[in-house]
C-alpha positions in Angstrom: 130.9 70.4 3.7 130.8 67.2 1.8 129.2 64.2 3.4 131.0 61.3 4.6 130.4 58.5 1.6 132.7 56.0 0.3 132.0 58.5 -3.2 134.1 61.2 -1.2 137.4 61.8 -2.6 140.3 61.0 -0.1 142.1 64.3 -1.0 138.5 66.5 -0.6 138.1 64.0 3.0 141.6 65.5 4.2 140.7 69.1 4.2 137.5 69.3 5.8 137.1 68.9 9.9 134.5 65.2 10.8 134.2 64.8 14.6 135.4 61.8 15.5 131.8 60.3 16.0 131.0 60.8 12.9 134.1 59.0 11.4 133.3 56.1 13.5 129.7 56.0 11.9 131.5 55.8 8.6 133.6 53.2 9.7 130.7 51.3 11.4 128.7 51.5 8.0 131.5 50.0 6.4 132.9 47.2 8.2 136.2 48.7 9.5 137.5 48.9 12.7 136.3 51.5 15.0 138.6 51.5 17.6 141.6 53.9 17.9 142.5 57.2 18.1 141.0 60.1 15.5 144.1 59.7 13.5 144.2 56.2 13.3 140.3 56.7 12.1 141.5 59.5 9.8 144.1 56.8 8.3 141.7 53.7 7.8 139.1 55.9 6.3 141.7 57.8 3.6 143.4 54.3 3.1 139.9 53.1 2.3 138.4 55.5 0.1 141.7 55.3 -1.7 142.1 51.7 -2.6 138.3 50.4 -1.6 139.8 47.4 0.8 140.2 47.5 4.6 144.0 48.9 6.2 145.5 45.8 7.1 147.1 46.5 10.6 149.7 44.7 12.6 147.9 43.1 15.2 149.9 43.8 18.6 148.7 43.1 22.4 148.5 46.6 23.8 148.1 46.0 27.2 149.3 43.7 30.0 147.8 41.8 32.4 148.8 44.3 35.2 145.5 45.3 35.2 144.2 42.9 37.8 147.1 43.2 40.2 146.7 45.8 43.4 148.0 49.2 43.3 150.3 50.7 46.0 152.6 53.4 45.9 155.9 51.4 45.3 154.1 49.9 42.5 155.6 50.3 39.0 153.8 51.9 36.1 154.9 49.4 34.0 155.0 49.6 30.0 151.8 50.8 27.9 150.8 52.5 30.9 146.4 52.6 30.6 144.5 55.7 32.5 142.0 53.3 33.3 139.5 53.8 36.0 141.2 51.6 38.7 144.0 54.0 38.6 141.8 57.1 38.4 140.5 56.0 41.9 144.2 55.5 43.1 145.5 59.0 42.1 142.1 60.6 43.1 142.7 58.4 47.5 146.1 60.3 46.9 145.8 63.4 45.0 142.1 64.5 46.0 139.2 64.4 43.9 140.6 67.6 41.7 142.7 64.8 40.1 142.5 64.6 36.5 144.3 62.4 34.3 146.1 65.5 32.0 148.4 65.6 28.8 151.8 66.7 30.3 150.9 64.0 33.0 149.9 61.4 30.7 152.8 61.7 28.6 155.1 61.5 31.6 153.4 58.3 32.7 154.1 56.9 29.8 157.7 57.8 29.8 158.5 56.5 32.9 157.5 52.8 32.6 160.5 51.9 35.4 159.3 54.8 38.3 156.7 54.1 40.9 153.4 55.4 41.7 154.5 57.3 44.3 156.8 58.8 41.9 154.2 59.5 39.4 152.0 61.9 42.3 155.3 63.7 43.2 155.7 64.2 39.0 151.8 65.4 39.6 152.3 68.1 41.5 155.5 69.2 39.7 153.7 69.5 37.0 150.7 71.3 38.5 152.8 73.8 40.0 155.1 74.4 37.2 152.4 76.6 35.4 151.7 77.4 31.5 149.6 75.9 28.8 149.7 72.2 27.9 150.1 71.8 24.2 147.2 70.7 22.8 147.5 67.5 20.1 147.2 67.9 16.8 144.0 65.8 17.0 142.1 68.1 19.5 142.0 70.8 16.8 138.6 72.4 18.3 140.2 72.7 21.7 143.2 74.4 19.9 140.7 76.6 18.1 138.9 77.6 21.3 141.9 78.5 23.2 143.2 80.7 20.4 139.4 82.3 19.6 139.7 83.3 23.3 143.4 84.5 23.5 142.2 87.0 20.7 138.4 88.0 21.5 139.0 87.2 25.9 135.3 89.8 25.5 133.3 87.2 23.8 131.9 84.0 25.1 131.7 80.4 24.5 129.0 80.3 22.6 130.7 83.0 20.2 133.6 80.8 20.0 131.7 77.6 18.9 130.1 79.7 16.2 132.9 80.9 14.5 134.0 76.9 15.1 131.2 75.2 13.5 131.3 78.4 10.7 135.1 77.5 10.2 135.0 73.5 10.2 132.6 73.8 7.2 135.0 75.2 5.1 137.1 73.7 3.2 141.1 74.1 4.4 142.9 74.4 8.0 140.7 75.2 11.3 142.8 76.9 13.0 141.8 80.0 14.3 142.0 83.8 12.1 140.3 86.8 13.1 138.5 86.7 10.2 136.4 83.6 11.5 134.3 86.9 13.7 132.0 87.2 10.2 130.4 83.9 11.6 129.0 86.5 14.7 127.6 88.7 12.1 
């Protein structure tokens, strides 16, 4: 795997697997933004490497100022809707502290700007209790790769699986998972 250097190729950067931490150091090291999601890292660091200058990005105000007002249970979500610790708590008084803030969950708060907190626990535990797998984002690709190591191979273990994942991220291409990732265990 090549390292991270503004030398690397932004073609050769798109098909190898950095954690996120390590695109931040990049970014740190060269005076761009750090903030974001892995994609937006992904996009400021090929832009970058590309052109040599910074991604100029439209500056918007992401959040509101509801983040200093109470929370009840008639409350609204309200738009950009934040999993922030404040409403952790609030779920966690309602839901029980098993609460966690999860994709399908996440994506429904977000939908519903208009519907209520109270509304958001009853979506909670329709959600809980309608069963299957979340999908995973495209972004999460070592969860993705874990679950499908294990769907194939349910008698290894973890630490099998995070072999065959750090064996497969160093190559060069896709890292999603192939039976033929096992020759890391050999």
């Amino acid at each position: 795997m090549p390292e991270l250097t503004r030398d690397l190729n932004p073609k050769e950067f798109c098909e190898y697997y950095f954690l996120k931490e390590e695109l931040k150091d990049f970014c740190r090291s060269e005076g761009l933004k750090v903030s974001g999601s892995k994609q937006d890292l992904e996009r400021r660091i090929v832009h970058y490497l590309s052109t040599g200058e910074e991604l100029k990005e439209a500056s918007t105000r992401k959040y509101s100022s509801e983040t200093s007002t109470e929370i009840s249970l008639d409350s609204r979500l309200g738009e950009n809707f934040r999993c922030s610790e404040d409403k952790r708590e609030f779920f966690e008084s309602h839901i029980g502290k098993g609460f966690k803030f999860k994709v399908k969950f996440q994506r429904w708060l977000k939908e519903n700007p208009d519907r209520t907190y109270r509304d958001a626990i009853d979506a909670y535990y329709e959600i809980q209790n309608s069963g299957g797998k979340s999908e995973i984002g495209r972004q999460f690709q070592y969860n993705q790769y874990i679950r499908d190591f294990f769907e194939d191979n349910d008698d290894k273990s973890l630490d099998d699986a995070i072999k065959c994942w750090k064996h497969k991220k160093s190559l060069k291409g896709h890292n999603r998972y192939e039976k033929s990732d096992l020759e890391a265990l050999l």
